[in-house]
N, C-alpha and C positions, 0 to 999 in steps of 0.2 A: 504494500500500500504506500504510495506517495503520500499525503498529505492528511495529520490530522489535529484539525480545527478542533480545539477545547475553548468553549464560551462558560465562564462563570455568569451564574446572573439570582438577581434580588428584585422581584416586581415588576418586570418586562414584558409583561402578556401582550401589550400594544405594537410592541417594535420585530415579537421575533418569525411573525410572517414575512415580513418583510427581508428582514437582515438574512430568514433561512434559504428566501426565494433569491437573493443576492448569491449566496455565496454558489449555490448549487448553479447559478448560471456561470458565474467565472467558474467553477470547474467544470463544466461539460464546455466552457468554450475553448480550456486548455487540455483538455483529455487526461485530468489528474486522475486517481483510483485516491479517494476519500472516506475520511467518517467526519462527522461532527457529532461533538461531545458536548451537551449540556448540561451543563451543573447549575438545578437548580436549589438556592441555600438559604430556600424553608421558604418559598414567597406564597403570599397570601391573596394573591390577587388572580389565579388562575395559570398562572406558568408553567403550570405541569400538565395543565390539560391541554395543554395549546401546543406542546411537546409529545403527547400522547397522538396531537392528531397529526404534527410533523411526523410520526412515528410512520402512520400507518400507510402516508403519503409515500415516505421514500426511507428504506430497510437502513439505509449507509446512517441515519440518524440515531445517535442511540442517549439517554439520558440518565443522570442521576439524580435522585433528590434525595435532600436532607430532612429532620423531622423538623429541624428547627435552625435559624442562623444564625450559622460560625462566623463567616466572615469568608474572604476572596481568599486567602490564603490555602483555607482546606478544599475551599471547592478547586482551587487551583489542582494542590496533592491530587487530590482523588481523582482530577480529571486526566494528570500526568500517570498515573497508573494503568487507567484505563486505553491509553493509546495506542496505536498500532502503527502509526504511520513513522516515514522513515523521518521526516518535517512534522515538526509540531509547530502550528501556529495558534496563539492567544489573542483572542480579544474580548471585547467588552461587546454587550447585548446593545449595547444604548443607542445606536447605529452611529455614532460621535466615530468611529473606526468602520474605513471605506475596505470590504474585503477584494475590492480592484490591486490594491496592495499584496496581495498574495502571491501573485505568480514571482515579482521579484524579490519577494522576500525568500520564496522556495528555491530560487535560483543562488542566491547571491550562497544559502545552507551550503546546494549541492556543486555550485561550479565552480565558487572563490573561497572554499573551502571554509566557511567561518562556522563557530560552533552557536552562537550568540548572534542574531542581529534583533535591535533594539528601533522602536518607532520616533520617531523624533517629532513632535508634532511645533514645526517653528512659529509658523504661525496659527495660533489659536481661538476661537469663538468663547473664550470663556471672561467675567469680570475682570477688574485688578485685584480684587481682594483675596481672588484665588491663583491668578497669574504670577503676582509679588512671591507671594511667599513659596509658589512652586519654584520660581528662580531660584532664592534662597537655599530652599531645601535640595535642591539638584547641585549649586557649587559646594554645600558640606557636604552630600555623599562621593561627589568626584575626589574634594580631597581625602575624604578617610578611605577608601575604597582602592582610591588608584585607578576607577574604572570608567575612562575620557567618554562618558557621556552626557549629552545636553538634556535627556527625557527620562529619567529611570523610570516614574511610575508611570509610561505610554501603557497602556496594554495591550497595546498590539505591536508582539514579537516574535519571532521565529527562531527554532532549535533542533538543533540534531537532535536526534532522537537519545542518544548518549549524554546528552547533556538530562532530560528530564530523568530519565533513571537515574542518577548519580547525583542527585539534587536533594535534598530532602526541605519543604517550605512548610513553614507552621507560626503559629501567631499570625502577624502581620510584614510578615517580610516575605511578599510577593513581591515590596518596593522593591526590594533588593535583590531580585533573582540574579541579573550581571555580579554584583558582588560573591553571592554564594557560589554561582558557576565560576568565577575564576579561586574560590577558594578551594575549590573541585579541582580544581588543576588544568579544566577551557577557556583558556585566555587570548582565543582569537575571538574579539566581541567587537560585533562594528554594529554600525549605527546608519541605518535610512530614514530620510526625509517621507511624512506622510501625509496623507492630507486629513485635516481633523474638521469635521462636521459639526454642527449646533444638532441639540437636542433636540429632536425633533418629537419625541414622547414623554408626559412623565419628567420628573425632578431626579435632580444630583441625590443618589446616597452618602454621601460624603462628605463629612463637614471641616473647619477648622482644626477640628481636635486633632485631623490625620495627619497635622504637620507635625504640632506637641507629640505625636505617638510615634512619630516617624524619626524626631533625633533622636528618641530611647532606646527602638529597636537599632538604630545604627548605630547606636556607642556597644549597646549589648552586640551583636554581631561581630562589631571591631573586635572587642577585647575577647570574645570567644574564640574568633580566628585564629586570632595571635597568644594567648594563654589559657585556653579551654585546657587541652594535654600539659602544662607547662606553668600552673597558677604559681608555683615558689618564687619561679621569676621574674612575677610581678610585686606579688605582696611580698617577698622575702626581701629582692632590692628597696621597695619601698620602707618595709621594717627597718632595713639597717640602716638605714640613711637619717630613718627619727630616732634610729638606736643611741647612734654615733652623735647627734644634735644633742640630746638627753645627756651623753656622754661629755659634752663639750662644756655643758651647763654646767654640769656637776665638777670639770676639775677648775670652772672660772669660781666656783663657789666656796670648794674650797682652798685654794690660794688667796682668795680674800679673806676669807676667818684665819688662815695663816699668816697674812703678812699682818691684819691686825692683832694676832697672839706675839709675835713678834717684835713687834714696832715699840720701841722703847716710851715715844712721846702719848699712845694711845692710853688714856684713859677710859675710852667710852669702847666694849668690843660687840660690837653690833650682834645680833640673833643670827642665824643662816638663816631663818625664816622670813628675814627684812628685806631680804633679794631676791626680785621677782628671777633671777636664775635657777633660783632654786625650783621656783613652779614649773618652769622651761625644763627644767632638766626629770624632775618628775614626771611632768605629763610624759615630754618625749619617750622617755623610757618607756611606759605604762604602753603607751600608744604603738612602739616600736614592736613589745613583746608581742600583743596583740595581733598586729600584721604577721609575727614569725609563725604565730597558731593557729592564724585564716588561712595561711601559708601551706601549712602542714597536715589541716583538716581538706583543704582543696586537691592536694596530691596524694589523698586517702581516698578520695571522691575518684580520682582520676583514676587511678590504679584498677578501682574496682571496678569499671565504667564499663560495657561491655563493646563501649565504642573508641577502648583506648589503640585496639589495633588495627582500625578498619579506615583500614587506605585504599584508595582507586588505582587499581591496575589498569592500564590504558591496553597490552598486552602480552604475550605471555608464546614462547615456540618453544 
């Protein structure tokens, strides 16, 4: 099978005659072998019956629903599981993603060998209020990520099929599918120009909050990538570094009650408790130990982990 389209969706009963009658025309006018996968994730408004009669229309359609909704993320999983095709392509139900995009998104997978291409929607039909801060949000994941793209959360992207098996997405970090896949070890990830559509049914799921939720899951990501297997050396370098500050406290503390024990002219020898050093050097310490135990508890965790050795073999003769 060439090509299979996975749609997440939430409330769409309006749009997905439409969007299904699209895409089944671009593949019969390019002779692809397809399925589309709809993941419906708990909607209330009829989506699964309207799926049920895509169903009976044309066999290549196949659906899942949820009892209740997760979120894009899991409808994502479960729609990567379910795949067959050698190209997966993602999008969104909302018809805001033109499936006219397809053929060269399928192309660019199988002929310029990339394992990633990502939709770049430059120019946009959406407010400022949501445009601003998607800017924002796209220059902090390029910088922690490493991964040169203008659109991380487009949803309409395409993937060797090696890239969605080797993936695993959960929470909210579909944002970040390019980030995980090059954590994978697919780091030929490029990026096309798409053409982005206004809303033509139905309102945005999606509010504000997804930017606030969106640096959390990229800092957690970061720091899982790089010290998920490896926590000592994060919290242990940081430990000792407030070890050693505590430590510094402490001999500035006592050289002072020293050279006033000493000091012939001192009649007044101040408390060691009179030196805010002294608190500096207490916390530190306190605080140092701390990080060496989060440290130690973290690489107890890791050890055990059943995914402390599960590396991606690419291949194998």
């Amino acid at each position: 099978m060439d090509i299979s389209v996975v749609i997440p969706l939430y409330n769409e009963a309006e749009s997905l005659p439409e969007l299904n009658a699209w895409i089944e025309r671009v593949m019969d006018e390019h002779g692809f072998s397809y399925e589309i996968i709809y993941v419906d994730d708990g909607s209330n408004d009829g989506s699964w019956d309207v799926i049920e009669a895509l169903k009976k229309k044309n066999d290549r359609v196949c659906g899942i629903r949820f009892r209740r909704n997760y979120g894009k993320s899991p409808g994502l999983h479960c729609g990567f599981k379910r795949a067959q095709g050698d190209v997966v392509i993602t999008m969104d139900a909302d018809l805001q993603d033109s499936p006219d995009e397809i053929p060269e998104l399928y192309r660019m997978i199988k002929e310029e060998g990339y394992d990633l291409v990502s939709g770049w929607k430059k120019k946009r039909y959406d407010p400022l209020s949501k445009t601003i801060p998607t800017k924002l949000f796209n220059a902090t994941a390029r910088r922690f990520s490493g991964v040169k793209l203008h659109d991380f959360n487009c949803g309409l992207k395409s993937y060797d099929k090696r890239v969605v098996k080797n993936i695993e997405i959960y929470n909210d970090m579909h944002r970040y599918i390019p980030y995980l896949a090059k954590n994978a070890g697919f780091n030929k990830i490029g990026e096309k120009v798409v053409q982005h559509q206004a809303r033509k049914y139905g309102s945005s799921k999606f509010g504000l909050s997804r930017f606030f939720h969106g640096y959390l899951d990229l800092l957690t990501l970061w720091f899982t990538s790089r010290f998920g297997k490896k926590p000592m050396h994060f919290f242990g370098l940081l430990g000792t570094l407030m070890f050693l500050i505590g430590f510094i406290a402490l001999i500035i503390v006592l050289s002072m009650k020293l050279a006033s024990i000493l000091s012939p002219d001192s009649t007044l020898r101040p408390l060691v408790t009179s030196s805010p050093y002294f608190y500096i050097s207490l916390t530190s310490m306190i605080i140092g130990t701390q990080l060496f135990l989060i440290g130690f508890l973290g690489e107890l965790v890791a050890r055990d982990s059943s995914q402390r050795n599960n590396y991606n073999i690419d291949k194998e003769i």
